[in-house]
PLY file of the C-alpha trace (Angstrom):
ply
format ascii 1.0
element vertex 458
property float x
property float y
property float z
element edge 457
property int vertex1
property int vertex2
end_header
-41.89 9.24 -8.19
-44.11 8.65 -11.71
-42.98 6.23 -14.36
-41.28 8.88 -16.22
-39.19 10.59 -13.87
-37.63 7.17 -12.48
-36.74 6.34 -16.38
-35.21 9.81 -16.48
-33.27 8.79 -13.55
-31.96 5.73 -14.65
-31.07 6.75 -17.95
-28.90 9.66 -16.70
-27.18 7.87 -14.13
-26.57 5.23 -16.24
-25.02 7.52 -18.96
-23.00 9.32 -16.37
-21.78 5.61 -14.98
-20.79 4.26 -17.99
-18.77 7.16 -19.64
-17.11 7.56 -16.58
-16.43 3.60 -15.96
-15.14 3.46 -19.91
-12.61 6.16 -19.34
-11.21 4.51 -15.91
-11.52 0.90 -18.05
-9.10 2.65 -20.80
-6.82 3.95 -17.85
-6.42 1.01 -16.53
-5.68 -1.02 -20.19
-3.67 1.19 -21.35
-0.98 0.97 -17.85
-1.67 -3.22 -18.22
-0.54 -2.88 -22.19
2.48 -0.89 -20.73
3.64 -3.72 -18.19
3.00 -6.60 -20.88
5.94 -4.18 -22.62
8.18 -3.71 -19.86
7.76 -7.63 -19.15
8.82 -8.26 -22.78
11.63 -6.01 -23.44
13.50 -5.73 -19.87
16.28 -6.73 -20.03
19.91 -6.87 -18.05
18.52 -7.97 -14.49
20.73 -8.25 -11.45
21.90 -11.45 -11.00
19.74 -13.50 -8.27
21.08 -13.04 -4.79
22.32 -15.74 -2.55
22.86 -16.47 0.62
26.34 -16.44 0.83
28.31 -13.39 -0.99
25.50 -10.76 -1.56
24.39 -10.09 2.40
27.66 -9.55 2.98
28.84 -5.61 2.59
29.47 -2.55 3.76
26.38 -1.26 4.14
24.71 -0.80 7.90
21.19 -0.73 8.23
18.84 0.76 11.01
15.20 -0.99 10.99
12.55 1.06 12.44
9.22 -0.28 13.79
7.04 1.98 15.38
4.57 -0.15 17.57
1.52 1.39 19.07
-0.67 -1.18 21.45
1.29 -4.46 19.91
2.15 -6.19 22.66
0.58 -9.30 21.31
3.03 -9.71 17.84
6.20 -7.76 18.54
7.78 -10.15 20.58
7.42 -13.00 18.09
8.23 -10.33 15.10
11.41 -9.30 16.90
12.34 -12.88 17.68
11.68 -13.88 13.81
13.32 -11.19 12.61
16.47 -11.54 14.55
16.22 -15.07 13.30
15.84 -14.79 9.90
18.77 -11.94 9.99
21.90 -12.94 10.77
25.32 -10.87 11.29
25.28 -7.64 13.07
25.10 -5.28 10.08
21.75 -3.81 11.32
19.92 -2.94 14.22
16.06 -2.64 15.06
14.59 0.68 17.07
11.58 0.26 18.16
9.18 3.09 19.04
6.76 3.07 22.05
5.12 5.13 24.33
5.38 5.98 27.52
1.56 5.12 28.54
2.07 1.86 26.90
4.01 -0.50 29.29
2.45 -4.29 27.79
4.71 -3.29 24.41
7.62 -2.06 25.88
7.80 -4.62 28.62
7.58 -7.09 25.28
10.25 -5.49 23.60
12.12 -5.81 26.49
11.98 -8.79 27.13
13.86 -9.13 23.58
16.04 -6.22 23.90
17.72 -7.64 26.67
18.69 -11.09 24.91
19.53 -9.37 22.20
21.76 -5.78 21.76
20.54 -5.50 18.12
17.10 -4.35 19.20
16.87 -1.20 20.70
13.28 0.18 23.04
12.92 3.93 22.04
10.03 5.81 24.16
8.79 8.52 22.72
8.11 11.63 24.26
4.48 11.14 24.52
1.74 9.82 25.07
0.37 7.78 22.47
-1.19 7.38 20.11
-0.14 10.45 18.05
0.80 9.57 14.48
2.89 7.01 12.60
5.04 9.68 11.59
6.04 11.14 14.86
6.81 7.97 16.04
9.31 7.58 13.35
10.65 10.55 14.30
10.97 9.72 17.66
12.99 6.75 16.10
15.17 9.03 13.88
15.90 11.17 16.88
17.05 8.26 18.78
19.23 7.21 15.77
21.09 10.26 15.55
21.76 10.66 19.06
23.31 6.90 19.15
25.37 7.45 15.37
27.09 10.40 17.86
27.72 8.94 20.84
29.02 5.70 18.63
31.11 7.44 16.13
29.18 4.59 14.21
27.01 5.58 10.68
24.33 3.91 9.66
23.85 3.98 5.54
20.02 3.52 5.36
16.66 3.47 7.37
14.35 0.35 6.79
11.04 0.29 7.30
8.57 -1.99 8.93
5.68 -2.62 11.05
4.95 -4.51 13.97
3.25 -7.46 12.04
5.78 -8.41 9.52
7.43 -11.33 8.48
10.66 -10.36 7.29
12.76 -11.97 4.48
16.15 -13.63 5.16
18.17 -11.89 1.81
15.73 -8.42 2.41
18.65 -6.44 3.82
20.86 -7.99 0.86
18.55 -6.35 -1.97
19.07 -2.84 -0.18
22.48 -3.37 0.37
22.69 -4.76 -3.55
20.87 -1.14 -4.75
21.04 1.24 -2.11
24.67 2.46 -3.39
22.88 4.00 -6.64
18.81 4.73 -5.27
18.03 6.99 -1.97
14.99 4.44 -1.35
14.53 0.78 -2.53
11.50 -1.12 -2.24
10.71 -4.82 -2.32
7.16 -5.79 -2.91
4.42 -6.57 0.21
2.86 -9.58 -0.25
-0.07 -10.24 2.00
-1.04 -13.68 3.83
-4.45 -14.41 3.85
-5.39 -14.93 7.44
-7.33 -18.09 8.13
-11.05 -17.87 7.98
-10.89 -14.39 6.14
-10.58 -16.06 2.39
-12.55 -12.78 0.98
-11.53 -9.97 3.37
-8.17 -10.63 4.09
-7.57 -12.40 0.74
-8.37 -9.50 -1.62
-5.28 -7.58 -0.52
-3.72 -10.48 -2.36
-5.25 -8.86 -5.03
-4.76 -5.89 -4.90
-0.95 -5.83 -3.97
-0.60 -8.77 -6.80
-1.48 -5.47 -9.14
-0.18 -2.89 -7.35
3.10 -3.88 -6.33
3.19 -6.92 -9.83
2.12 -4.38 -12.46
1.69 -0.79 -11.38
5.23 -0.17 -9.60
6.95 -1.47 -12.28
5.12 0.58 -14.73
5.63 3.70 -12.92
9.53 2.70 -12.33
9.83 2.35 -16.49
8.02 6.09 -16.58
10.68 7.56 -14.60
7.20 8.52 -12.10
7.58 8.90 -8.61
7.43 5.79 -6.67
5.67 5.97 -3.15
6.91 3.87 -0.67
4.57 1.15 0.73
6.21 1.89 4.37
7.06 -1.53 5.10
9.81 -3.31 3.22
11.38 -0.67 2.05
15.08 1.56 2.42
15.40 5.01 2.60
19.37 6.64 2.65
19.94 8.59 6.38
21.54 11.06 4.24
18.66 11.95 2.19
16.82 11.36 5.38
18.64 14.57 6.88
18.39 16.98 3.85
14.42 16.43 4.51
14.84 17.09 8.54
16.87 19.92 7.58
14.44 21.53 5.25
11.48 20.80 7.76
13.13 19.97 11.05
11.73 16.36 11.26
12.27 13.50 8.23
9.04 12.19 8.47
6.10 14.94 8.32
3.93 13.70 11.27
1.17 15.99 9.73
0.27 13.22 7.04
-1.63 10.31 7.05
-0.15 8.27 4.61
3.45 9.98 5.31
5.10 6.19 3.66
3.27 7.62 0.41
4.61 11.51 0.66
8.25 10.58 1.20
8.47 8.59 -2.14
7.07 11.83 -3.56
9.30 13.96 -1.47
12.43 11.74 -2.59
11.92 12.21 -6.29
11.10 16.17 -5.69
14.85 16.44 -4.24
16.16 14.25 -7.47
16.70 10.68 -5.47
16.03 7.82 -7.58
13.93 5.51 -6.27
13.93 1.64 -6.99
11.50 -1.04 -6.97
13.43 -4.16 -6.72
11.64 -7.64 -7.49
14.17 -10.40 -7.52
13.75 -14.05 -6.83
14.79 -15.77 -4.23
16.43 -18.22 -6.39
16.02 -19.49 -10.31
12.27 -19.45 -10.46
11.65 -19.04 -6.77
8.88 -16.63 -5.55
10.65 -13.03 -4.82
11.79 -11.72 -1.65
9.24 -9.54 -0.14
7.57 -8.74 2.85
4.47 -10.51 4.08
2.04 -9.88 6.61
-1.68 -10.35 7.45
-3.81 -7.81 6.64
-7.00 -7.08 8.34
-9.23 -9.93 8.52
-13.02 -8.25 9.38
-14.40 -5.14 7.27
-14.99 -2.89 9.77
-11.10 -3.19 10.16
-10.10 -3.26 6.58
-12.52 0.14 5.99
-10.66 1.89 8.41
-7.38 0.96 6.75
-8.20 1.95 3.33
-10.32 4.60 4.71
-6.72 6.06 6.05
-5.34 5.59 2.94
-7.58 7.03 0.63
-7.81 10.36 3.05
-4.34 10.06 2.94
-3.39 9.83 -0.80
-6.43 10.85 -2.93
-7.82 14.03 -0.49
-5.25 15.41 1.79
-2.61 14.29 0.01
-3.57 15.89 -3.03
-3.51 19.29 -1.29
-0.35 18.70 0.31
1.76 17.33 -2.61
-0.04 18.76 -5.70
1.12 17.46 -9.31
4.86 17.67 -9.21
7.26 19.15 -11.61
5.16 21.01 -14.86
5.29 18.62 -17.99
6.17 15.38 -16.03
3.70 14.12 -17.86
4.60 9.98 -16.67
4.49 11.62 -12.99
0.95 13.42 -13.39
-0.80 10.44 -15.05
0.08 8.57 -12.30
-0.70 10.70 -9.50
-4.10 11.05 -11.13
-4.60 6.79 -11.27
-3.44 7.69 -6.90
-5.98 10.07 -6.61
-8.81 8.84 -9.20
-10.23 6.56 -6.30
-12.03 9.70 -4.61
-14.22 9.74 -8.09
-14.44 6.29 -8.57
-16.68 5.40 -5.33
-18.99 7.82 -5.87
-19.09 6.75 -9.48
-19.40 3.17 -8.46
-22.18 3.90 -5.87
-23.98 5.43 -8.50
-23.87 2.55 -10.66
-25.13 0.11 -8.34
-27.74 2.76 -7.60
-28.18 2.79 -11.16
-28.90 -1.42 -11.38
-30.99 -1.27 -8.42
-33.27 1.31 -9.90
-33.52 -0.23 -13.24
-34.57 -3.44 -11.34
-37.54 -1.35 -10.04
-38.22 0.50 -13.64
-38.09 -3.07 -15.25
-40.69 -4.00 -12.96
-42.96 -1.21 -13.04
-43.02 -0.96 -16.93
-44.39 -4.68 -16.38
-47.04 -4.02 -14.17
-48.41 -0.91 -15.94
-48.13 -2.89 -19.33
-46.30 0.28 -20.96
-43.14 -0.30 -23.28
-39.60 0.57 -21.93
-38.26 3.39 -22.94
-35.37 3.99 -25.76
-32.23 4.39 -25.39
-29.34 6.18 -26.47
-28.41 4.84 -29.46
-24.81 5.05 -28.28
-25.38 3.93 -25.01
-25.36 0.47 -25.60
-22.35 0.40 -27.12
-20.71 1.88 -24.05
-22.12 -0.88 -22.01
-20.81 -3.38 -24.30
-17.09 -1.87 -24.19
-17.70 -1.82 -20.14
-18.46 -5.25 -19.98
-15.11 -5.83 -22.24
-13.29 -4.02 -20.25
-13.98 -5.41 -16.92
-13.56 -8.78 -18.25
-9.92 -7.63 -19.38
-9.67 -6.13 -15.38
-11.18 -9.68 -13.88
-8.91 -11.68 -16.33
-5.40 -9.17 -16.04
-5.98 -9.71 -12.32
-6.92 -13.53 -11.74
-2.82 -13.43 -14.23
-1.34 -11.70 -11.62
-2.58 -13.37 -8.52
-1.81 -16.74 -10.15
1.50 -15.62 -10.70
2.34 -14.47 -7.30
0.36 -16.58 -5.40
-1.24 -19.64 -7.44
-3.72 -20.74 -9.02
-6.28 -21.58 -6.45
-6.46 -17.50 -4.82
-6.63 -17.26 -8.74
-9.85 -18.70 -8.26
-10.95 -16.27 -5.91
-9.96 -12.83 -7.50
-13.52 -12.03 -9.27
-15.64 -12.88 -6.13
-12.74 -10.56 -3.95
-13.56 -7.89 -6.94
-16.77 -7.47 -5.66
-15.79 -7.70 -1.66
-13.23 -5.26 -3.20
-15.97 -2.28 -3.82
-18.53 -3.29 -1.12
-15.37 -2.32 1.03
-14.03 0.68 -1.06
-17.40 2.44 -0.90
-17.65 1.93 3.11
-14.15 3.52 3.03
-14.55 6.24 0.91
-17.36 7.77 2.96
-15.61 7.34 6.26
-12.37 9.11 3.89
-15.10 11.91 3.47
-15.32 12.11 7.10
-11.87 11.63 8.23
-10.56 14.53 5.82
-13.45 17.01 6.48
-12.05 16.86 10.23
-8.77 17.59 9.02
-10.30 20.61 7.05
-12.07 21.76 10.75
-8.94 21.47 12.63
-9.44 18.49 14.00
-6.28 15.99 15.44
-4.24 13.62 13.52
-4.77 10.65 15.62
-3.07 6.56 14.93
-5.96 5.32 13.51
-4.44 1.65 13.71
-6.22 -1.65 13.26
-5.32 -4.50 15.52
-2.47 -7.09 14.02
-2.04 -10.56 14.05
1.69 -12.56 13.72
1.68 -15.59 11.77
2.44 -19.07 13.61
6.09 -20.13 13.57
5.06 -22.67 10.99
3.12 -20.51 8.22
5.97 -17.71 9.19
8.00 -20.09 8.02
6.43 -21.20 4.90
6.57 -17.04 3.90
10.37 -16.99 4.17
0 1
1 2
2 3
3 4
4 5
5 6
6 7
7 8
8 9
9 10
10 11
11 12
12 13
13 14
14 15
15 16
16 17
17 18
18 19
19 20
20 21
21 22
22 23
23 24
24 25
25 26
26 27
27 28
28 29
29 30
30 31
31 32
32 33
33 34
34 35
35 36
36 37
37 38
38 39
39 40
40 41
41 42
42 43
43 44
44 45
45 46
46 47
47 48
48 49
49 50
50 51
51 52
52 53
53 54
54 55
55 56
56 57
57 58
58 59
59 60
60 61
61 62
62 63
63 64
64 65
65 66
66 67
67 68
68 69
69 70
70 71
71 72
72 73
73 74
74 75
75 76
76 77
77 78
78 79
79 80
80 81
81 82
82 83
83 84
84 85
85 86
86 87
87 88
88 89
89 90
90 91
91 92
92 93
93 94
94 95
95 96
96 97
97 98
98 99
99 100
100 101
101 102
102 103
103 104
104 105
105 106
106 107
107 108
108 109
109 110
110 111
111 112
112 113
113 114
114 115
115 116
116 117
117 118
118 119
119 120
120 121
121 122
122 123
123 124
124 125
125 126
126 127
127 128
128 129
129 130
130 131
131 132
132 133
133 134
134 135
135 136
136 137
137 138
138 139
139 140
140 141
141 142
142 143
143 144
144 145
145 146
146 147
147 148
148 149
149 150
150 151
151 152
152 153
153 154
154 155
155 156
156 157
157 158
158 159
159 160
160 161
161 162
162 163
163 164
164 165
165 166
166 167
167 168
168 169
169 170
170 171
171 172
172 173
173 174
174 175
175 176
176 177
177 178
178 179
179 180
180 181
181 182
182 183
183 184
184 185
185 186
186 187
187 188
188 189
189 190
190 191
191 192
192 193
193 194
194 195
195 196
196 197
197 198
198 199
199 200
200 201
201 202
202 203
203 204
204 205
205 206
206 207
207 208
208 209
209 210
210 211
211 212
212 213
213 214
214 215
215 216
216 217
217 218
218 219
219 220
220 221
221 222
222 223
223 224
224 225
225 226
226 227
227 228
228 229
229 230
230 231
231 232
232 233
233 234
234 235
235 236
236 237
237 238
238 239
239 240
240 241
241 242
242 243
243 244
244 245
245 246
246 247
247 248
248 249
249 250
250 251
251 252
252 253
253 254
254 255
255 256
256 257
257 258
258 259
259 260
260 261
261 262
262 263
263 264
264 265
265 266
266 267
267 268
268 269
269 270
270 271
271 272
272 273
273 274
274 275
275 276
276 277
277 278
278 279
279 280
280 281
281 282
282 283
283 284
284 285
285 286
286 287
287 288
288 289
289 290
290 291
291 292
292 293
293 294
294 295
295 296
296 297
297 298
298 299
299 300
300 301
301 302
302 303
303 304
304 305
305 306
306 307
307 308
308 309
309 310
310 311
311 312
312 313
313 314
314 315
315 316
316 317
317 318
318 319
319 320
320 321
321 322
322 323
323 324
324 325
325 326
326 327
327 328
328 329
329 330
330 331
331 332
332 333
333 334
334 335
335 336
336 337
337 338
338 339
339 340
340 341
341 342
342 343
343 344
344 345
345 346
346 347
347 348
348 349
349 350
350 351
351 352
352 353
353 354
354 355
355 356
356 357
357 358
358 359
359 360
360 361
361 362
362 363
363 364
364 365
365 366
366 367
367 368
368 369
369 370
370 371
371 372
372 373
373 374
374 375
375 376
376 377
377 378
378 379
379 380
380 381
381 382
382 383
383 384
384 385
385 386
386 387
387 388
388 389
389 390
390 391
391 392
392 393
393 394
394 395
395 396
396 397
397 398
398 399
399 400
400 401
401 402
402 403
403 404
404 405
405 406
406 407
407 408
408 409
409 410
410 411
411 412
412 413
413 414
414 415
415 416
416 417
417 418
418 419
419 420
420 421
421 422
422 423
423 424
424 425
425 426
426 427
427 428
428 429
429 430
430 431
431 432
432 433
433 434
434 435
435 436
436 437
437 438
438 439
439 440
440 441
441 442
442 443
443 444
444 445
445 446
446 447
447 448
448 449
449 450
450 451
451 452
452 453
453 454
454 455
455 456
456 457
């Protein structure tokens, strides 16, 4: 490669970078200036719940946990659960399967302590998807709600790793009346030893779930479910089997994500409801650790972003014409299978300037110009991801604290190093899915909290 061609090279990936990094920098502002507005002018919240009049009601709830090779943290999930939910107003089905006897000999070793947790087998062998383990779960539910004569008002989701909250069930049972789904927000623990790995999910749910949701709610957008902590009405639940013959469409990968869609397509409101425990208290969510190596936490996000920005795309399109709220939104879900590539280039883009920089001094010839406008555009990136490092480092402070404050711009850049491993094993995963190939439970192993920090996330 001569002098002049690597300059070339720079230059135009540079150009193409930064015009492309300004416009996802203006996104981004623009959605943060909408939640400083929403923050500002709500107004009329629920009162705060309580432990004594708001989890009791009419409502009955059915708690589904599909559990695929977890017989090391259902147990002590089931037993915490049960624990932290008191009354009889709900029951938990759990789904197995059949060539997995270490989890269903640990559910039953709960089940038969306790009648409010119900082993479900699927009909086969595992894994096969999320989904169709849900269904497996839904089929069992329907089968029991006849042979009971008893109804159940809502499904709630969860998975195997959670740590439930006590007054969760009393927020659905508070909204569920007037939404077909609620949703609390997810608020990950950071597992021990895993400060940058497992704690930028912090992060990232700290905006997702702190500023986008709510955003989205004030837009009247769709709102996909997270598919843990959140309530979806059985009789909204059975206008989707009846459409498709199954509730949950086991042909997705991110099928949590599609039913929020799905819910809004048949006119459900959706709500996503962050209330305190008490005056000032932290709000009830759901918390869990999240993957902890990043071999494990690129195969999550890998799912994900095969799930919502390629595959989903082609299954759920853009929604109702004009919905304009709805379509910028979907575009911010689906923007991520640009923004690798975009940000590989970039760091391509320093690298090679590194080596141009170096050249130009060892051949004793002047750099070339520039762009007039291009510095400009570097300037305004810079700006902008100042705004992004300081909007997040807010948002973690204010849902976690100041000291994984501290940590949100070195996560930023743990952030990418995994996004860009993800998105090419995304590449892969959905050009299988184009061939033909399997849906397969492409599941990452969990870990439960100790009683103590479980606990401390109540």
């Amino acid at each position: 490669m001569t002098l002049n061609l690597l300059d070339c090279v720079v230059r135009e990936l540079t150009m193409f970078a930064a015009v492309v990094f300004m416009l996802g920098g203006v996104d981004d502002v623009a959605v943060d200036i909408l939640y400083f507005y929403h923050s500002v002018t709500r107004r009329g919240q629920r009162p705060l719940l309580n432990d004594e009049g708001d989890t009791r009601c009419e409502h009955r709830f059915a708690v589904f946990v599909p559990a695929w090779d977890e017989a090391s943290v259902i147990g002590p999930m089931l037993r915490a659960s049960l624990a932290r939910w008191s009354g009889d107003a709900y029951r938990i089905y759990v789904g197995t399967y059949p060539n997995d006897p270490s989890t269903i000999a640990a559910v039953l070793q709960v089940a038969d302590a306790d009648a409010r947790v119900r082993l479900v087998i699927g009909p086969r062998a595992g894994p096969t998807t999320k989904a169709d383990c849900l269904n497996a779960l839904w089929a069992a539910l329907e089968r029991d709600a006849a042979a009971e004569g008893a109804t159940f008002t809502a499904v709630v989701l969860h998975d195997a790793e959670d740590v439930v909250h006590p007054l969760e069930l009393a927020v659905y049972a508070a909204w569920i009346g007037d939404h077909g789904a609620v949703q609390v927000p997810v608020a990950p623990l950071c597992q021990p030893g895993s400060r940058l790995v497992s704690g930028h999910y912090l992060d990232e749910f700290a905006q997702s779930h702190g500023a986008t949701l709510p955003v989205r709610q004030m837009l009247g957008a769709s709102l996909p479910l997270a598919g843990v902590g959140c309530a979806i009405r059985c009789d909204l639940l059975r206008r989707i089997a009846a459409d498709r013959g199954q509730p949950f469409d086991a042909a997705s990968l991110t099928e949590d994500y599609e039913l929020g869609l799905t819910l809004r397509a048949l006119g459900a409101r959706s709500a996503f409801v962050c209330v305190p425990e008490w005056a000032g208290g932290a709000p009830v969510a759901v918390r869990a650790y999240f993957p902890a190596t990043v071999d494990a936490a690129v195969r999550q996000k890998a799912r994900w972003m095969a799930g919502i920005a390629l595959s989903g795309w082609d299954r759920t399109g853009w929604g109702r014409r004009w919905d304009v709220g709805d379509h910028w939104m979907r575009m911010r879900d689906r923007r991520v299978a640009l923004a690798m590539p975009v940000l590989a280039i970039a760091y391509a883009a320093l690298c090679l300037w590194g080596l141009a920089l170096a050249w130009h001094a060892l051949a004793g010839a002047p750099l070339p110009s520039l762009p007039s406008w291009l510095g400009g555009a570097l300037l305004i990136n810079l700006l902008l991801l100042a705004w992004r490092w300081g909007m997040r480092t807010l948002l973690v402070v204010r849902r976690h604290g100041w000291r994984e404050g501290v940590w949100a711009a070195p996560r930023m850049l743990v952030a990418n190093y995994i996004g860009l491993l993800a998105a090419r094993r995304a590449l892969w995963i959905y050009g299988r899915l184009l061939a033909g190939g399997p849906l397969r439970w492409d599941k990452t192993a969990h870990a439960f909290p100790t009683e103590s920090l479980a606990a401390g996330a109540a």
